[in-house]
N, C-alpha and C positions, 0 to 999 in steps of 0.2 A: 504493500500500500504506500510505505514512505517514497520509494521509486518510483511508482506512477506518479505522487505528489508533484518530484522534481523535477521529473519528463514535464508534467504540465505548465509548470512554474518557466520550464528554459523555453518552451516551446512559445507560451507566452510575451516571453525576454524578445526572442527572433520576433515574430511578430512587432512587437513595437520599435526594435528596430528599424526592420521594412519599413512599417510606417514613417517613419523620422526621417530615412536617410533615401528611400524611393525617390522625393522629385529633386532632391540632390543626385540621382543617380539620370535621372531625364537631365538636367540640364546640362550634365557634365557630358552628356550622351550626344545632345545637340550641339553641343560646342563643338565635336570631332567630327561633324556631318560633313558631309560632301556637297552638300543640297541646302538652300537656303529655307528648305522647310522640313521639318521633325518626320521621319519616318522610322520605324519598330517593327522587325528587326534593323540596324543602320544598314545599308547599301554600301556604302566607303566611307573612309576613315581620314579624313584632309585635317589641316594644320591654316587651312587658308580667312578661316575666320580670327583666328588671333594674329593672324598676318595683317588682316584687316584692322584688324582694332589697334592695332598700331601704330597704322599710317595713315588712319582716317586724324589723327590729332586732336580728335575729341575729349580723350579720357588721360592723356596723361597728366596736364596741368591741375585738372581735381585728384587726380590719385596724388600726387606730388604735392598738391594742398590736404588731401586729404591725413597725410603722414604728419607732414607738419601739425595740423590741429591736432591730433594722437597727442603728438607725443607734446605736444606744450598744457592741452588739458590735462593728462596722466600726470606731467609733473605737478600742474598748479594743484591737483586733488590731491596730490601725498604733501604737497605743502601744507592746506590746509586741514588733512588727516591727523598727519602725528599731531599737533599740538591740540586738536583736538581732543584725542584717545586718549592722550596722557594726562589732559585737566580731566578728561572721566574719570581715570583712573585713581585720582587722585581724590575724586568726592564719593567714593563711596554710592552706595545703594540708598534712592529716596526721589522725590517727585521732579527734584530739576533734574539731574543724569536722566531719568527718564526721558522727560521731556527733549533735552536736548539730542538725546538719539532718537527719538522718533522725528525729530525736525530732519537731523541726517537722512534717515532711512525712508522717507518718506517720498524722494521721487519714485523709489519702487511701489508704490500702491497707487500712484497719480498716473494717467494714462499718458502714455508723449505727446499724444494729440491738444490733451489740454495742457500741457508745460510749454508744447510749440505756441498756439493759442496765446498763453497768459506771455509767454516771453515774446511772440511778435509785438502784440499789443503797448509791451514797457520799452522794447528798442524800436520801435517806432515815435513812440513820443518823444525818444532822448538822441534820437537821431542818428542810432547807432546800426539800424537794419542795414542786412547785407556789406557787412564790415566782418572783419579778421575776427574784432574785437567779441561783435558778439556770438559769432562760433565759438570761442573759446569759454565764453563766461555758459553759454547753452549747453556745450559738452560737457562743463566742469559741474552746473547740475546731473546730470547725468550719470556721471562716473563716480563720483563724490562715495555715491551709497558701497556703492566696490570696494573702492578703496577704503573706505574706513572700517568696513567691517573687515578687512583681511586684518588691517594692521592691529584694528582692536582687539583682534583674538592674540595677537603678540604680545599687545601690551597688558593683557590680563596675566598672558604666561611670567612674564619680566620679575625677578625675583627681588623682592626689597632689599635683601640685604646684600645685596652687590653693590646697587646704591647708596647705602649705608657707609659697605668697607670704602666706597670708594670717596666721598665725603670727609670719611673718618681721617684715611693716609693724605688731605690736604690739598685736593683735586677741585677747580673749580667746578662752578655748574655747567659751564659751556664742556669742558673736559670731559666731564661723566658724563653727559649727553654723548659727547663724539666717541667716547671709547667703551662705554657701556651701553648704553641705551639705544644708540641707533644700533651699531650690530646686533642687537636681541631684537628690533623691530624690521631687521632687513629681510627675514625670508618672506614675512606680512606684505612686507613693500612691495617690494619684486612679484611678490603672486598676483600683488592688486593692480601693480600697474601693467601687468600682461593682461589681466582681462579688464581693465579701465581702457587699454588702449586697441584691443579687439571692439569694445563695446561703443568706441568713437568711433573706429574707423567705419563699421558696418551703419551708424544711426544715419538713420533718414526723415522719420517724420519731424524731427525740431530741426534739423537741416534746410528742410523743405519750407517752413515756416520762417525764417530767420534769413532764408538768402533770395536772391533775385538773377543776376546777374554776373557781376564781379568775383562773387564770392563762391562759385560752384565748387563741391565736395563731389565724389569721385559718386556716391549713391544715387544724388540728383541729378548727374551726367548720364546715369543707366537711365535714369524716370525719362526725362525727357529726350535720350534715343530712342526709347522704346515707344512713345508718343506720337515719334514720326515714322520708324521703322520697324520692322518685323523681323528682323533675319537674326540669326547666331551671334552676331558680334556681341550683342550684351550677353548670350551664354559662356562666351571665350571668356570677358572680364569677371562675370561671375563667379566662374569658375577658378580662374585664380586668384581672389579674392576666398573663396571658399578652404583652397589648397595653405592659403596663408594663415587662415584663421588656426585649420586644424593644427600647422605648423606649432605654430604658440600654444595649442591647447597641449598637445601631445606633451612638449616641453614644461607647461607645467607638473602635471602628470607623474614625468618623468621624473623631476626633481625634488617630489612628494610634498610642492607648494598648494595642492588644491585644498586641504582640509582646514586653510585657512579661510578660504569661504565657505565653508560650510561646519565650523563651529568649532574644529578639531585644537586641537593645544601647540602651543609653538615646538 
């Protein structure tokens, strides 16, 4: 009976795989076509749509903007993480820590659609729409919630009395921050900013909201090819965009940084 259990359990597992990773497997499928329209089983196997996507010029200066915003939101969110975590950490259990983490945690319950919404709305009056400026402050809501909870699980680990000895032997505050406290907060870091800067590079509905013209991200380059055109080319970009994400995730993974998000101990 326990064998049948497991049989059913994994059979399960597969099944929801399929489902997840199926129209990851269509469009990775369309992207190699031969043919500028999807056919199953493929007929030929070309390389000529990511030739395309190349040299059509569309998509590199948002991907190339698109990195950039990554990685300047990831850092401004662990800027404004650690000192975060560590005044948590430092108040104890009661109604403000609460509060102030659910003020963090709280773009994850807000849908992007209304964060895009409320944030077109305040960078248009301040005249900041479709500017560098407010991609970065839109991502860093965004990513904020990632990144603090990775690091806050480090800084719950962070042992007082390291701080203590290190206090004690005559070490300034800025010292024991540099040589205690960040190292115990880095694997936190490094987890949160690999998927703080997954989680920019792919956003698109506060993208969408926030830019016009100038400002294209490599996401809204796909919306509005796909607007005009029909063919593979945004499955080629997709696709590598997809092969990148897994990239980073793997490497998490790898380096046993994921159970920083999701609650584990440093």
């Amino acid at each position: 009976m326990r064998n049948v259990h497991i049989t059913l359990v994994r059979a399960a597992a597969v099944l929801v795989y399929l489902f997840l990773f199926l129209p990851l497997i269509v469009v990775v499928l369309f992207s190699f076509s031969d043919k500028s329209y999807f056919s199953f089983p493929p007929t030929g196997l070309s390389l000529r749509w990511y030739v395309a996507a190349w040299e059509s010029g569309l998509f590199l200066t948002p991907a190339l903007r698109s990195l950039a915003l990554a990685t300047v939101s990831t850092l401004v969110a662990a800027v404004v993480a650690i000192p975060v975590t560590l005044g948590l950490r430092g108040l104890g259990d009661g109604r403000l820590k609460n509060a102030i983490e659910f003020l963090v945690l709280s773009p994850l319950i807000v849908p992007a659609l209304i964060i895009g919404i409320a944030l077109l709305y305040m960078f248009n009056r301040f005249g900041l729409l479709d500017t560098f400026a407010a991609l970065v402050l839109g991502h860093c809501v965004i990513v904020l919630p990632y990144m603090f909870r990775s690091v806050y699980t480090s800084a719950v680990g962070l042992r007082q009395n390291l701080i203590d000895a290190s206090e004690i032997l005559g070490a300034s505050p800025w010292t024991t921050f540099r040589q205690v406290v960040l190292p115990a907060l880095m694997p936190g870091v490094i987890s949160g900013a690999i998927f703080s800067f997954i989680i920019s590079l792919d956003q698109f509905t506060v993208s969408l909201f926030i830019t016009q013209s100038d400002q294209i991200v490599l996401p809204v380059a796909i919306y509005k090819y796909l607007s005009d055109m029909n063919d593979p080319v945004t499955a080629a970009v997709s696709t590598v965009l997809v092969v990148f994400g897994l990239l980073l995730a793997f490497i998490i993974d790898r380096l046993g940084w994921l159970r920083h998000l999701s609650g584990g101990g440093a």
